[in-house]
C-alpha positions in Angstrom: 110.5 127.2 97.9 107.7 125.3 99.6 108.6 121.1 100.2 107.0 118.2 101.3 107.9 117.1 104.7 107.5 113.4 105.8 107.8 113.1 109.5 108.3 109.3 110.5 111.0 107.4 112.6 111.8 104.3 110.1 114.4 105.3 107.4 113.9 101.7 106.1 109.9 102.4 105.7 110.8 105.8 103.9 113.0 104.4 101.0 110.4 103.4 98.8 108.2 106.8 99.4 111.8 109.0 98.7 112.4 107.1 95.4 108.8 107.6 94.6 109.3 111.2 95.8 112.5 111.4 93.6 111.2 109.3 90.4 108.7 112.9 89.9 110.7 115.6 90.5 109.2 116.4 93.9 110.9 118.8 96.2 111.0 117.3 100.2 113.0 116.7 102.8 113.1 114.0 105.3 111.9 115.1 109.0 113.0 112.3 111.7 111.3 112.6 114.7 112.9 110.6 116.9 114.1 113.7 118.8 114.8 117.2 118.1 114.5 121.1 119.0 111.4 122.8 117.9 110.5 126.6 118.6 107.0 126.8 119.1 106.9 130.5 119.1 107.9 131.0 115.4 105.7 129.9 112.8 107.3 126.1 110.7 107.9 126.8 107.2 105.8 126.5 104.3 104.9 123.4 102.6 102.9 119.8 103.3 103.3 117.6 106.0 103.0 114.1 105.6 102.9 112.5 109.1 104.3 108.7 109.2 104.7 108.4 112.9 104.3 104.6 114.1 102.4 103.2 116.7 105.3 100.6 116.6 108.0 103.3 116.8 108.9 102.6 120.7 109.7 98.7 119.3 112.7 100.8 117.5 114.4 102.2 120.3 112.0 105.3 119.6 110.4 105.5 123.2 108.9 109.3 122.5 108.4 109.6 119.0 104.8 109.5 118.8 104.6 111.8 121.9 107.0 114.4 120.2 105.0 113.9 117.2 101.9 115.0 119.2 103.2 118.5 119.7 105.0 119.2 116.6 101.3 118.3 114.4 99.6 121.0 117.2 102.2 123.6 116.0 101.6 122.6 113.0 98.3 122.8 112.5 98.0 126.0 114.6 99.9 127.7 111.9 97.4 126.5 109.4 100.1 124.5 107.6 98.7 121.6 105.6 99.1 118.2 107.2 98.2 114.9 105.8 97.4 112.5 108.3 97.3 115.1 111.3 96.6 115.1 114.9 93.2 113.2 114.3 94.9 110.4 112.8 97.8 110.1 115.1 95.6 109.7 117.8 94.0 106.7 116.4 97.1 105.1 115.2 98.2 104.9 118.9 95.2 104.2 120.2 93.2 100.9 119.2 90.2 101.6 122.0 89.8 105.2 120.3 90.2 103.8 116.6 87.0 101.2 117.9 85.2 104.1 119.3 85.6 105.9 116.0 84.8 103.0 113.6 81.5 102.2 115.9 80.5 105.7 115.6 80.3 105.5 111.9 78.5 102.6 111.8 81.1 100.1 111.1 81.3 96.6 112.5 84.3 95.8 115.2 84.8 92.5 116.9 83.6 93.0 120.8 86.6 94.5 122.6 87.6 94.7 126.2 90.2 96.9 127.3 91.9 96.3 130.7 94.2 97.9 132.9 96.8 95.2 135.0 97.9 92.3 134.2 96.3 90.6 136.9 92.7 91.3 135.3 93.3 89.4 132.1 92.6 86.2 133.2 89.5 86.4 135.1 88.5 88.9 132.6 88.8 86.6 129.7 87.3 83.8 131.6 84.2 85.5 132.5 83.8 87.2 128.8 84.8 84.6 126.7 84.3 81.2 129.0 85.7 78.6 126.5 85.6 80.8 123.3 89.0 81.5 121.9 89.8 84.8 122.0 92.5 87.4 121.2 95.2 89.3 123.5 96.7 92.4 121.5 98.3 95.4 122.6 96.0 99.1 122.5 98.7 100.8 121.1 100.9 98.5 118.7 101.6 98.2 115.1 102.7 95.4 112.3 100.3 92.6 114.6 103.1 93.0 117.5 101.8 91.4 120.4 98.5 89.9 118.8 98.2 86.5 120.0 95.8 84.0 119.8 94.9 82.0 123.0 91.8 78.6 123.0 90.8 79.9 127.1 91.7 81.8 129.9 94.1 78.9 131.2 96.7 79.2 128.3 96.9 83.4 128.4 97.0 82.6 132.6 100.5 80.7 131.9 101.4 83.3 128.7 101.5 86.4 131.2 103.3 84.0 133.7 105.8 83.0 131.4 109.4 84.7 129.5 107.3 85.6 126.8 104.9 88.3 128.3 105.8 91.9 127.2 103.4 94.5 129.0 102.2 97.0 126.4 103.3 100.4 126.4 100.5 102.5 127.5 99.9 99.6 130.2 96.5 99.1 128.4 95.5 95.7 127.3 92.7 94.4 124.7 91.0 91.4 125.5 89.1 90.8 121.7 86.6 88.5 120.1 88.3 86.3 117.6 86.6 86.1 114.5 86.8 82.7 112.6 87.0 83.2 108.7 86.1 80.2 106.5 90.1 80.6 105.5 93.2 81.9 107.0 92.9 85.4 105.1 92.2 89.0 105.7 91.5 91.8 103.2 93.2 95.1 103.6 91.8 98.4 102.0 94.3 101.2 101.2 93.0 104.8 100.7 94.9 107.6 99.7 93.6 111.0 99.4 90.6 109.9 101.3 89.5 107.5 98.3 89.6 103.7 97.6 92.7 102.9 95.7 92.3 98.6 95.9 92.3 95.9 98.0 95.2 93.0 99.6 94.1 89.9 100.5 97.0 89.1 103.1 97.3 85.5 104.0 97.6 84.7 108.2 98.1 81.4 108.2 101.8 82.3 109.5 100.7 84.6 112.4 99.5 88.3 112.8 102.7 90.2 111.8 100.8 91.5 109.0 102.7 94.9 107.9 103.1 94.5 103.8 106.2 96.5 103.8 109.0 94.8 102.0 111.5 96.1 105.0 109.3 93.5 106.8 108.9 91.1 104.5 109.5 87.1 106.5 108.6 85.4 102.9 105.6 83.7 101.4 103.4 81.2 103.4 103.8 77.7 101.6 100.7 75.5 101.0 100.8 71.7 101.2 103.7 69.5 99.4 102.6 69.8 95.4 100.6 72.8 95.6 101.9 76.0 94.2 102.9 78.9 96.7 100.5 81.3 98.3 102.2 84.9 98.1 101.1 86.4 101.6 99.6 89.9 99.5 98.0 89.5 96.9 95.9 92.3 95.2 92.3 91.3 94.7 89.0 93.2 92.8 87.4 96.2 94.3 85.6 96.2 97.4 82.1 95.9 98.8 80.4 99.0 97.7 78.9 99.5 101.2 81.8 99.1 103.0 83.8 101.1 100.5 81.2 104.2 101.5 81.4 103.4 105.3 85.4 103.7 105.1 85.8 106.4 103.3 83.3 108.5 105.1 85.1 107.6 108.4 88.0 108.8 107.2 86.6 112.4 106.2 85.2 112.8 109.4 88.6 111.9 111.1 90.6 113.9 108.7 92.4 111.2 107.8 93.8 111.1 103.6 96.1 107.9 103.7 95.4 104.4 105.8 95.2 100.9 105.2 92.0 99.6 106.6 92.0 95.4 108.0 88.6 93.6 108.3 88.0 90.0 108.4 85.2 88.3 107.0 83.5 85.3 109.0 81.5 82.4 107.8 78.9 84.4 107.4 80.0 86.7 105.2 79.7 89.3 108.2 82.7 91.6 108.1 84.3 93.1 111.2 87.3 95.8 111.0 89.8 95.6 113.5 92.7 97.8 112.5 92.9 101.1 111.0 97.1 101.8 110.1 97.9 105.9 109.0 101.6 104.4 108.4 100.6 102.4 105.5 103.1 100.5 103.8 102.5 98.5 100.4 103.8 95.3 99.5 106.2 95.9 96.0 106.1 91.7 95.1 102.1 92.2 95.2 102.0 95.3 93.0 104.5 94.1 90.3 102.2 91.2 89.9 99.2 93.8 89.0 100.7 96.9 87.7 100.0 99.3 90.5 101.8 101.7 92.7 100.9 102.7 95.9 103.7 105.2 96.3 104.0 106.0 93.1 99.9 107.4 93.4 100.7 108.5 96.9 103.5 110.7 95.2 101.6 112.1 93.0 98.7 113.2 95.8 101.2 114.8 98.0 102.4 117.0 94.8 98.7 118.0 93.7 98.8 119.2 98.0 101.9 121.1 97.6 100.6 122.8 94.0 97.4 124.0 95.6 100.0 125.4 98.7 102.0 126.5 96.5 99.4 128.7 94.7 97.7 129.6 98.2 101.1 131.7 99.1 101.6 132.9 96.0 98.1 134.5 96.0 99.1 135.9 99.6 102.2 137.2 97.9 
């Protein structure tokens, strides 16, 4: 019997997909690739692979994940099995330079990025690129908005790298970035799943840029003033520019890539630049019950109609 396997390191980022897994009949199993024993010269078993590896999965205690990861979607793939999200997409979910690289190429906007290598560049880096501009300090390989600060000059990031609070990223790479100013504290992410627009979050920043929708990571809503109502931090808006609705879904067939949530921010004038592209989606349950939707529920449903067409593949071969 062929299954689907989901390869990830965060049992708390998997419920939701297992219950949606379970709630249609679907047969998988759970691959945890934290460590473990592979024999790379026997073929892996039938079925579809659904890689949810982390760029955030060394913040876990997961140190090697992503590199195990790495060689288990080559032997994979060398097989011919089918993998969702494969070696392509892993290598731009660790990577932010290569996901910038990748977006440019298709002809999609990103803010001007600088990537630096020691600690002790940053600051005359920043001053000579940005003089007074503010400007942002994030992590090249990172996840959920770990890392991503915001600093008004190069005196302020000179006393963050000197202070208790520095962490040095784990590829040693660093990404000195243009900050965009929207007219509000909001950016839009665009969730795809088999490759095609499935809607938009509007995803409120006014508390900071740990921006992963999960409910696992859920710190509660961000409060307007005294009197006003509460703004719910996801919130589900109406479609998305046709144009850049074509431009992301293009660069996501030419990076083999069938499930992502795509950030952009749009500045004052109305000029949109993406900056993150995440292949470990995660959606935010509060923001779908308020619309109806499901993205695991439709994410379910696309790794079946993969598993059918395997299905009928080896019984053809049969």
């Amino acid at each position: 019997m062929t299954h689907i396997y989901v390869i990830h390191e965060n049992a708390a980022w998997l419920e939701p997909l297992a219950a949606a897994l379970e709630a249609q009949g679907l047969p998988w199993r759970d691959w945890f690739l934290d460590r473990g024993v592979f024999d790379l010269s026997r073929p892996p078993p039938a079925g579809v692979f659904y890689n949810r590896m982390s760029a955030s999965s060394h913040t876990r205690g997961h140190r090697y994940a992503a590199e195990l990861t790495v060689s288990v979607l080559a032997w994979l793939e060398r097989h011919g099995r089918r993998v969702v999200n494969g070696s392509r997409a892993l290598d731009l979910e660790i990577s932010k330079a290569r996901q910038y690289a990748a977006l440019e190429a298709a002809g999609i906007r990103t803010p001007g990025t600088i990537a630096v290598s020691g600690k002790e560049l940053l600051v005359e880096t920043a001053r000579r690129r940005f003089g007074s501009d503010p400007f942002i300090l994030k992590p090249n390989r990172g996840g959920k908005g770990l890392g991503v600060r915001l600093f008004r000059g190069a005196d302020s990031l000179a006393d963050h790298i000197a202070g208790p609070d520095y962490e040095a990223p784990v590829d040693g790479v660093h990404l000195l970035q243009q900050y965009v100013r929207a007219p509000a504290p909001l950016i839009t992410r665009a969730e795809f799943i088999g490759g095609r627009f499935m809607y938009a979050v509007e995803v409120d920043t006014s508390g900071g840029f740990e921006l992963c929708p999960a409910d696992a990571c859920a710190v509660g809503d961000a409060l307007c003033p005294a009197g006003a109502e509460p703004r719910a931090k996801f919130t589900i808006i109406d479609g998305l520019d046709a144009d850049l609705k074509r431009l992301y879904e293009a660069f996501l067939a030419t990076n083999e890539i069938g499930v992502a949530g795509i950030e952009f921010i749009t500045d004052g004038g109305g000029i949109a630049y993406t900056y993150d592209v995440n292949t470990n989606t995660n959606y935010n349950s509060d923001a779908e019950s308020r619309t109806g939707c499901s993205g695991m529920a439709t994410l379910a449903r696309y790794l079946g109609v993969e598993l059918e067409r395997v299905f009928r593949r080896c019984a053809a071969a049969d």
